[in-house]
C-alpha positions as CSV (number, residue, x, y, z in Angstrom):
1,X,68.0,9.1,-10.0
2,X,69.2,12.9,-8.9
3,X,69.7,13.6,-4.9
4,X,65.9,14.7,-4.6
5,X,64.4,11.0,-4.3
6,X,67.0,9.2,-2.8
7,X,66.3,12.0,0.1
8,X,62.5,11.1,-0.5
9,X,62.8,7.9,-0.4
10,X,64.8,7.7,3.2
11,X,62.1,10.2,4.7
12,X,59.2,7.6,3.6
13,X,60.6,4.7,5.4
14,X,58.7,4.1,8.3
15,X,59.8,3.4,11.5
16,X,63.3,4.7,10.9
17,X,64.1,8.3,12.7
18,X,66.2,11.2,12.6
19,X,68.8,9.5,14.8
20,X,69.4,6.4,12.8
21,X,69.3,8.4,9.8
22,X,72.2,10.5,10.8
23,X,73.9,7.7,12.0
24,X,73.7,5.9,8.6
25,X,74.8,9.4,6.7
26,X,78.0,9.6,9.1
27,X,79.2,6.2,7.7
28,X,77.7,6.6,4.2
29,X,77.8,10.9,3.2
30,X,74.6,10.5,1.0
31,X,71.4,8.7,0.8
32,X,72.2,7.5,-2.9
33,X,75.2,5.1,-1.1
34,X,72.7,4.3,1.6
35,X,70.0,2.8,-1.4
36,X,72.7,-0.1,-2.5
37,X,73.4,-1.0,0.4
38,X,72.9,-4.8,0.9
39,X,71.0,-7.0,3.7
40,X,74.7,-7.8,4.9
41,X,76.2,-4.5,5.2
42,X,73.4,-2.5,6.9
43,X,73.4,-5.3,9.9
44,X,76.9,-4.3,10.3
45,X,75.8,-0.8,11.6
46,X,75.3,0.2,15.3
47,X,71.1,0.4,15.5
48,X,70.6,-1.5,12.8
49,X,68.8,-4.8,13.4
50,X,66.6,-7.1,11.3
51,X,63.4,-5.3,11.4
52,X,65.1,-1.9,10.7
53,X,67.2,-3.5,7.4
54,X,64.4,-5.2,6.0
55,X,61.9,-1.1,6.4
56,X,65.8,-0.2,4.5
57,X,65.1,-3.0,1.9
58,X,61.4,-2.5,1.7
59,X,60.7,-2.1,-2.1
60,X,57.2,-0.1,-1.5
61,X,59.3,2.9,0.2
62,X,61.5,2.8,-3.7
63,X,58.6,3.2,-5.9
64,X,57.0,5.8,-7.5
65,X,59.4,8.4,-6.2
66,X,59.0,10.6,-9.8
67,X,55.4,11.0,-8.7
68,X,57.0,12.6,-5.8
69,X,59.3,14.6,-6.9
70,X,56.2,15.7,-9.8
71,X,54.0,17.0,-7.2
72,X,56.7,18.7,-5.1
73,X,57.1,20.5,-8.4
74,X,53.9,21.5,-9.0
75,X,52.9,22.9,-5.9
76,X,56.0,24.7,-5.3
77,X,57.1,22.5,-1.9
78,X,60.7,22.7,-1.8
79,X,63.0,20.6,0.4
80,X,66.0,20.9,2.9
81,X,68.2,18.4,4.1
82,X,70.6,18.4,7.1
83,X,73.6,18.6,4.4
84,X,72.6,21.5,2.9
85,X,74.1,25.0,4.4
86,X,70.8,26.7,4.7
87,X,69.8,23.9,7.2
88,X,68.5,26.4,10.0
89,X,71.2,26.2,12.2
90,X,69.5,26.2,16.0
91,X,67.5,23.3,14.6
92,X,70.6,21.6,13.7
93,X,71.7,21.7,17.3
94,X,69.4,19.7,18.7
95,X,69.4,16.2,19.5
96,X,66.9,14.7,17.2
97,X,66.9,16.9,14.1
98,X,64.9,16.2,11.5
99,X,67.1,14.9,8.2
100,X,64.5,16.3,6.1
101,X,62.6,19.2,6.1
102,X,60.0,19.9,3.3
103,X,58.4,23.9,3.3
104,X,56.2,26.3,1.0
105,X,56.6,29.9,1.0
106,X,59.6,31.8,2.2
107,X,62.3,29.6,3.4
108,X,64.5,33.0,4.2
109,X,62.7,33.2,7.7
110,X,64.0,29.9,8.9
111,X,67.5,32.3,9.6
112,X,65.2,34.6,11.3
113,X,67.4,37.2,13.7
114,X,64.8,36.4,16.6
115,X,61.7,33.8,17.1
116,X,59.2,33.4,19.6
117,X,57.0,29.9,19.8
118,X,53.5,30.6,20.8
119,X,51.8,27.2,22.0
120,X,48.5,26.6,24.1
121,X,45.2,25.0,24.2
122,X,43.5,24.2,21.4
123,X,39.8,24.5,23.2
124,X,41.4,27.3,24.8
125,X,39.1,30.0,26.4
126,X,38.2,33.4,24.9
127,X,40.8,35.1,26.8
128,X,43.5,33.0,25.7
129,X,42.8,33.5,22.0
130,X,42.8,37.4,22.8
131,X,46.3,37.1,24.4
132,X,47.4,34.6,22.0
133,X,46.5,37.4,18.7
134,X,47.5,40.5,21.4
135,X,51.5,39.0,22.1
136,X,51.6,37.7,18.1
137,X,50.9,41.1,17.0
138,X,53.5,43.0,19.2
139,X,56.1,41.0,18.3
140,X,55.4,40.9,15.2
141,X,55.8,44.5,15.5
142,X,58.9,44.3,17.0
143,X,60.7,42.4,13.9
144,X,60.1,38.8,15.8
145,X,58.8,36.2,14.0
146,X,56.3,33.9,15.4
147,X,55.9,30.3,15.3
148,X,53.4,27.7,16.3
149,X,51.8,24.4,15.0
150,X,48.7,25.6,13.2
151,X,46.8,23.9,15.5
152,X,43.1,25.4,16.6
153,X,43.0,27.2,19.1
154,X,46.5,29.9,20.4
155,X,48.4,28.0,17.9
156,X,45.7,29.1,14.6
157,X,45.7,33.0,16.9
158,X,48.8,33.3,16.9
159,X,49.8,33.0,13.1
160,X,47.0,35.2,12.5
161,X,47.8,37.9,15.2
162,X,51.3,37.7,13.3
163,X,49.6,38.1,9.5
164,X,47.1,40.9,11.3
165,X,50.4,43.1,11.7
166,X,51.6,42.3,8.5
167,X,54.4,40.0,10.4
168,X,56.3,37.2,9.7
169,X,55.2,33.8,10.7
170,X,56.0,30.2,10.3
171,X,53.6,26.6,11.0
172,X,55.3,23.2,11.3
173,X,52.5,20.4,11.0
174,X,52.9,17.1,11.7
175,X,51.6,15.7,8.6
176,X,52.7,16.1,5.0
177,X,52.1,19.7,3.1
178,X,49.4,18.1,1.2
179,X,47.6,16.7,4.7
180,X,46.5,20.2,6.2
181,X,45.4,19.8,9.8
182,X,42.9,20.6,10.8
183,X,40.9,20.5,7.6
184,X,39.5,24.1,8.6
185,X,42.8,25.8,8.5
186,X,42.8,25.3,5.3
187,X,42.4,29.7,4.5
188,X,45.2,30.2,7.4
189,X,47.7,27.7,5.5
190,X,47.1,29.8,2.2
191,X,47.5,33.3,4.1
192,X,50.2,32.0,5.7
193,X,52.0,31.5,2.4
194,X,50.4,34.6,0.1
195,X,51.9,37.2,3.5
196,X,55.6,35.9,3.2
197,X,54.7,33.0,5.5
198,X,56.4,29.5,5.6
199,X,54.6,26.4,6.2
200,X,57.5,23.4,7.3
201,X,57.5,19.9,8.3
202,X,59.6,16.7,8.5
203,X,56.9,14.8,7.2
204,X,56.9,13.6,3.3
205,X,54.0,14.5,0.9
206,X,51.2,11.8,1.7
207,X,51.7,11.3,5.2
208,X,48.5,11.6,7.3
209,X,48.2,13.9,11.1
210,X,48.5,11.1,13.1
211,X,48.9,11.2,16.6
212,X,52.2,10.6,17.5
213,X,53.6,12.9,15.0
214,X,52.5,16.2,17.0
215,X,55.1,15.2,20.3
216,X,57.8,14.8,17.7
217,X,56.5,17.9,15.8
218,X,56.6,19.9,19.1
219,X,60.6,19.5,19.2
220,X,61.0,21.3,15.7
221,X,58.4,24.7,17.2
222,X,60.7,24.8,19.8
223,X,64.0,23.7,18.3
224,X,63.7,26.6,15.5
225,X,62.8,29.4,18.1
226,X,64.4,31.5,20.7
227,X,61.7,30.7,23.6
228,X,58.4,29.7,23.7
229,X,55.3,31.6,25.2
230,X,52.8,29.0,27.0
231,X,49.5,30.6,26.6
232,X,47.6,28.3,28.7
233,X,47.9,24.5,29.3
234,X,45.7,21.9,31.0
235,X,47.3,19.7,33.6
236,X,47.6,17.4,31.2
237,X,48.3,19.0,28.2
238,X,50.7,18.6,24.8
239,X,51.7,21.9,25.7
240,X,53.5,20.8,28.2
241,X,55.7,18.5,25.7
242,X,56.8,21.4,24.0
243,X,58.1,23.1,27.0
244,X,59.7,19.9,28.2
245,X,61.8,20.1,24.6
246,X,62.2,23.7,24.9
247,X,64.0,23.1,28.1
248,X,65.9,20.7,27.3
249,X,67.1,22.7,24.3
250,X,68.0,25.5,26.8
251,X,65.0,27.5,25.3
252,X,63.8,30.2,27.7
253,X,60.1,29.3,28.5
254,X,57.4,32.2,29.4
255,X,54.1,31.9,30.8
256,X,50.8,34.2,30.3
257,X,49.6,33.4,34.6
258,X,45.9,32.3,34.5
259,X,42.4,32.3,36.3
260,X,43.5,29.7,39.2
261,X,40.0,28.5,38.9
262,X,40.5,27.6,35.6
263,X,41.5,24.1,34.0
264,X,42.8,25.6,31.0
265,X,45.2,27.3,32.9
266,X,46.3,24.6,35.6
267,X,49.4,24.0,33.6
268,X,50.4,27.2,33.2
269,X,50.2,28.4,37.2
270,X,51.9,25.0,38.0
271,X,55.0,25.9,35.4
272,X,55.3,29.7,37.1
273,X,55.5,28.1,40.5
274,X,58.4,25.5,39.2
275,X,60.5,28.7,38.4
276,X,59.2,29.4,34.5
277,X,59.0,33.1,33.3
278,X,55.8,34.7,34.1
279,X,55.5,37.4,31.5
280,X,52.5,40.0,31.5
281,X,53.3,42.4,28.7
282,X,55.5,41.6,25.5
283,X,58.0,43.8,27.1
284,X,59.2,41.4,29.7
285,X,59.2,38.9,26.8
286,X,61.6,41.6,24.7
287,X,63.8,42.0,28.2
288,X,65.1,38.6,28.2
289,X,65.7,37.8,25.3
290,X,67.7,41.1,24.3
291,X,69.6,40.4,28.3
292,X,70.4,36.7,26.5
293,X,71.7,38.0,23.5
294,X,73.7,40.8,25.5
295,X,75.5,37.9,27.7
């Protein structure tokens, strides 16, 4: 068995993370000395209980890996691991980074001179989607790449303000590449990848959108960029997630001000008034980011 599904077969075990993961690799090196392991010598490993050694053990997670491996080949989905030297180094900064990241199309923008997250509603009003396509465009213009979730709404603008001036752009789901969510953006996913696009995820071939993948697929949009936009947010809003990551990452966080009579931009106002950058023009969005890179 080559490097490819022993790597496969760690990112299909369920209810083992990033963090254990790593922790594993910094005692073992590779995933193939991981694999035979026995019941005895994983227990003996900080984090590693029971439950957690028996997922290890599972035999369901070590079959049919060549099938795998077969339709990674066919549909061109390639694969980077946290070992590898083109693992995008701001991503492997942060705390939780992924151990596996599986992409189609053009892997070259993960190293990306400059980044900018766009994230907001996804019933977002009409003038969000406009601002959401207007600041995607002029970055794009600008030589910045932009990346969101692919998600309706200012996440599915954005990408296609970037594609609109022939930019650069990059979607992390939180599903497998074969699980495109939401079923609709199904054409922007293809785009995406035919304009020099790259579509990226943590998540193996065969793994369904579900719910709890999006707050951990929020820490990778904002782990890979060099701030993130906020293009409005309810008061309760995912959005909001993603900002928390980003500033715990030490991301700089910008903020299109909204209609205070609006609840799609609540969230927004409320993270101006706790001392986020209110931005009205990609210009002040340009100014801080060249002022960080000058320091």
């Amino acid at each position: 068995m080559d490097d490819k599904r022993y790597w496969i077969w760690l990112s299909r075990i369920e209810g083992v993370g990033p963090i254990k993961i790593k922790q594993l690799l910094e005692n073992y090196k590779t995933p193939k000395e991981i694999w035979g392991l026995k019941k005895e010598e994983l227990l003996k490993n900080m984090g590693v209980g029971e439950v957690t050694a028996n997922q290890i053990l599972n035999e369901k997670y070590r079959s049919n890996l060549e099938k795998y491996v077969e339709y990674m080949e066919k549909y061109h989905i390639g694969m980077i691991t946290i070992l590898d030297e083109d693992y995008p180094k701001n991503l492997k900064n942060i705390y939780d980074a992924p151990v596996i990241l599986y992409y189609k199309g053009n892997k070259q923008l993960l190293h990306n001179n400059k980044s900018i997250a766009i994230v907001g509603c996804r019933n977002c009003t009409k003038y969000g989607e406009n601002i959401s396509t207007k600041f995607a465009y002029d970055l794009s213009k600008e030589g910045i790449c932009i990346i969101s979730g692919m998600a309706k709404g200012i996440d599915s603008k954005a990408h296609l303000g970037a594609l609109k001036q022939e930019g650069k752009t990059i979607a992390i789901l939180g599903s497998g590449l074969d699980r495109i969510y939401p079923s609709q953006n199904i054409k922007l996913y293809n785009e995406i990848v035919e304009n020099g696009g790259l579509i990226l995820t943590e998540y193996v071939i065969g793994t369904n959108a579900n719910k709890m993948n999006f707050p951990a697929r929020n820490r990778i949009i904002s782990g890979l960029s060099d701030g993130v936009l906020v293009i409005e947010a309810k008061e309760k809003s995912g959005t909001l997630i993603t900002v928390d990551f980003a500033l715990e990452q030490g991301k700089d966080v910008f903020v299109i001000p909204g209609n205070i009579t609006s609840d799609y931009s609540f969230g927004t106002n409320e993270l101006i008034k706790q001392g986020a950058k209110c931005v009205t023009s990609v210009k002040d969005v340009l100014e801080e980011i060249n002022l960080r890179n000058n320091v």
